[in-house]
C-alpha positions as CSV (number, residue, x, y, z in Angstrom):
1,X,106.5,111.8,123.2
2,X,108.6,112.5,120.2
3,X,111.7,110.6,121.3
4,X,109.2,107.4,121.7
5,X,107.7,108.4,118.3
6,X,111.5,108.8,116.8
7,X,112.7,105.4,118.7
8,X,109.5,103.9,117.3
9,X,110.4,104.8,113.7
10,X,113.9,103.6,114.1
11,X,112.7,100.1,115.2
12,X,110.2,99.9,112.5
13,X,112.7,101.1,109.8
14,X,115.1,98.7,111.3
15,X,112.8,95.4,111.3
16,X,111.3,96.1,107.6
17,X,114.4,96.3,106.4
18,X,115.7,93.5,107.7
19,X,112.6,91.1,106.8
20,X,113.2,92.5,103.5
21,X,116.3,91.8,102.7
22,X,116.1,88.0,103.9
23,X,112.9,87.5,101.8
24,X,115.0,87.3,98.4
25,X,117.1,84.6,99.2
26,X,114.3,81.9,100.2
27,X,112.5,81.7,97.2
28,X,112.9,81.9,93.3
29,X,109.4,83.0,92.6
30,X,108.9,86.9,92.2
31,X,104.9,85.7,93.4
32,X,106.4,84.3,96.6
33,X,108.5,87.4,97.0
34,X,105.5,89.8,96.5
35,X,103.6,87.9,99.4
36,X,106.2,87.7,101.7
37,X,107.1,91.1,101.1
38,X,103.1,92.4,101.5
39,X,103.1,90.5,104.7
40,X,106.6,92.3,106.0
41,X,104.5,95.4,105.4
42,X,101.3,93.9,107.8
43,X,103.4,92.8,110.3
44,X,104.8,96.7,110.5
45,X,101.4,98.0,110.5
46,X,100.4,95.5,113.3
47,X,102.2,97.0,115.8
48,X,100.6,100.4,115.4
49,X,102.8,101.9,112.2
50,X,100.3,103.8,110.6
51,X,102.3,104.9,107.5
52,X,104.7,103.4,105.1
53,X,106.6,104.8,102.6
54,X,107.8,103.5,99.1
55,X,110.9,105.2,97.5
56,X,110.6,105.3,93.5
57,X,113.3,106.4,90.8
58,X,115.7,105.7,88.1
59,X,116.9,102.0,87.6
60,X,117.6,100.9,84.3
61,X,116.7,103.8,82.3
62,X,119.6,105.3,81.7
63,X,121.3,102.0,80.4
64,X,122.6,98.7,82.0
65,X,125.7,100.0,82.6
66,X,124.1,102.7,85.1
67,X,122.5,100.2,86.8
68,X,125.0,100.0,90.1
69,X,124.9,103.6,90.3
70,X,121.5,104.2,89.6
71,X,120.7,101.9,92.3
72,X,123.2,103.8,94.9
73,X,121.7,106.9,94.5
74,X,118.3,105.2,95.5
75,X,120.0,103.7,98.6
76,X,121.3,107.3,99.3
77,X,117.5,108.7,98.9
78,X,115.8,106.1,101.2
79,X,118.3,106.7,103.4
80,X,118.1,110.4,103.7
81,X,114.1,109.7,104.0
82,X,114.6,107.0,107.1
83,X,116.3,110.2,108.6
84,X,113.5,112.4,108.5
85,X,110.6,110.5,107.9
86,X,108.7,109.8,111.3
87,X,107.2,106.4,109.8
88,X,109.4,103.6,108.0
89,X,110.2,104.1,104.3
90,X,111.7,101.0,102.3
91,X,112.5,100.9,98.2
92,X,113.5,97.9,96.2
93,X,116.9,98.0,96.8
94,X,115.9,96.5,100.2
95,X,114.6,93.5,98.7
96,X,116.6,93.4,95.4
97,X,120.2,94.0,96.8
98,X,122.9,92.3,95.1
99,X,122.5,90.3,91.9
100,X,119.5,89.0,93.0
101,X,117.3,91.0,90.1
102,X,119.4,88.8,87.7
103,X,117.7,86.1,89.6
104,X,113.7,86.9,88.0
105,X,114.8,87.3,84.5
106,X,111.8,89.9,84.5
107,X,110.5,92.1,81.7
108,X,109.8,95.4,82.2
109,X,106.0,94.8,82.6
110,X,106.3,92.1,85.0
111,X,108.6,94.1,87.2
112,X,105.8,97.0,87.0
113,X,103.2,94.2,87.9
114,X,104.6,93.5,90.6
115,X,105.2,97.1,91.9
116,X,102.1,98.0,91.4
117,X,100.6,94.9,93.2
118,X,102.7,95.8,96.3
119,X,101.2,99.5,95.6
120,X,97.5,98.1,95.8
121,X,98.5,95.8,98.4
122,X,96.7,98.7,101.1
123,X,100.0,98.5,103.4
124,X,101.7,101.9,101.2
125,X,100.6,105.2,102.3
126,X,103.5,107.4,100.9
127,X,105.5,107.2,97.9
128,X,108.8,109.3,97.8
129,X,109.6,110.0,94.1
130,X,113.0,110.8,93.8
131,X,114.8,113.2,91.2
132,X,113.9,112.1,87.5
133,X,111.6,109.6,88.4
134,X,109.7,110.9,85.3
135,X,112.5,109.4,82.8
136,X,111.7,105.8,83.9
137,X,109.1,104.0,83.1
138,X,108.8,102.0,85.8
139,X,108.8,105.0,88.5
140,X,106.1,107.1,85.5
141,X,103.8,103.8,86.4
142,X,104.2,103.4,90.1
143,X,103.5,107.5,90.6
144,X,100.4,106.9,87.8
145,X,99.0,103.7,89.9
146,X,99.9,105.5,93.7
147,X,97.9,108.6,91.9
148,X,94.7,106.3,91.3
149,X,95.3,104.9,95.1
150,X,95.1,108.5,96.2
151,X,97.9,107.9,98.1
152,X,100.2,110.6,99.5
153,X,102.9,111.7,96.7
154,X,106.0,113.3,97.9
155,X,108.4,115.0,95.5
156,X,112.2,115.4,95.7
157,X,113.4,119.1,95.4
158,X,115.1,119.4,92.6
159,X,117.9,121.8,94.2
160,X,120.0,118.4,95.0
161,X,122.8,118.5,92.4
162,X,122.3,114.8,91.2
163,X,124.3,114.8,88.3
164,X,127.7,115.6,90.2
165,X,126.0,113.1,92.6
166,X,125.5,110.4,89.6
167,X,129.2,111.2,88.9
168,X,131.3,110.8,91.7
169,X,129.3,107.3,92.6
170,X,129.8,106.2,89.1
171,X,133.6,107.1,89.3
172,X,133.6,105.3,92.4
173,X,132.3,102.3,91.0
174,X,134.7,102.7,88.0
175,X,137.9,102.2,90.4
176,X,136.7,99.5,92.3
């Protein structure tokens, strides 16, 4: 039963992901892209997925130039939840990989428009909020709207040394 439930998960994390990332490149409307990616997340709950998880954190916040790093460290939190997580778990860097953020032109309030309508959407059940979450405003909205939803809020331990995390990714992306 748990292999099938762990197999399941796998599959499911597999196939959002994947819908997700091909949504982006079909359409220059951040409208379009919230309905596609509200129907990615029905089509996952159609075959029996109960839960679905949201990742929230640091993007922008700490300055345009943390940007690429900010967002690897997101990629490196989703992915430690996929691993343990027995239900699939997504963030935006799924469907905003690349330069395709530079694509919207967005404010700041139209990006957290946006979050929060895929919030309301009724297809999230969990949001993950990673390690200062609380400095972006973007993140402070998301955990204030999945709050009202009542829907399950999971915090990071803090014992994860992200700063020598933050570091070494931004070194990395400084030699390249």
């Amino acid at each position: 039963m748990i292999v099938m439930l762990i197999k399941k998960t796998e599959v499911a994390n597999n196939e959002l992901k994947e819908m997700l990332r091909t949504i982006i490149s079909s359409t220059t409307k951040i409208s379009s892209v919230e309905t596609q990616v509200i129907t990615a997340l029905e089509k996952v709950k159609m075959v029996g997925i109960k839960n679905i998880g949201y990742v929230s954190g640091v993007i922008s916040s700490d300055g345009v130039k943390h940007i690429p790093a900010n967002v690897k460290v997101l990629e490196m939190y989703t992915e430690f939840y996929r691993s343990y997580t027995p239900f699939p778990v997504f963030s935006s860097s799924d469907i905003f990989h690349g330069r395709y953020v530079e694509k919207f032109n967005l404010t700041q309030s139209e990006w957290v428009g946006f979050w929060n309508n895929i919030l309301k959407s009724e297809t999230i059940t969990d949001v993950f909020m990673t390690p200062r979450w609380e400095v972006s405003n973007g993140a402070t909205e998301e955990h204030k709207t999945a709050k009202a939803l009542n829907l399950n809020i999971h915090y990071h331990h803090k014992h994860v040394d992200l700063n020598r995390i933050l570091r070494n990714i931004r070194r990395d992306l400084e030699s390249t």
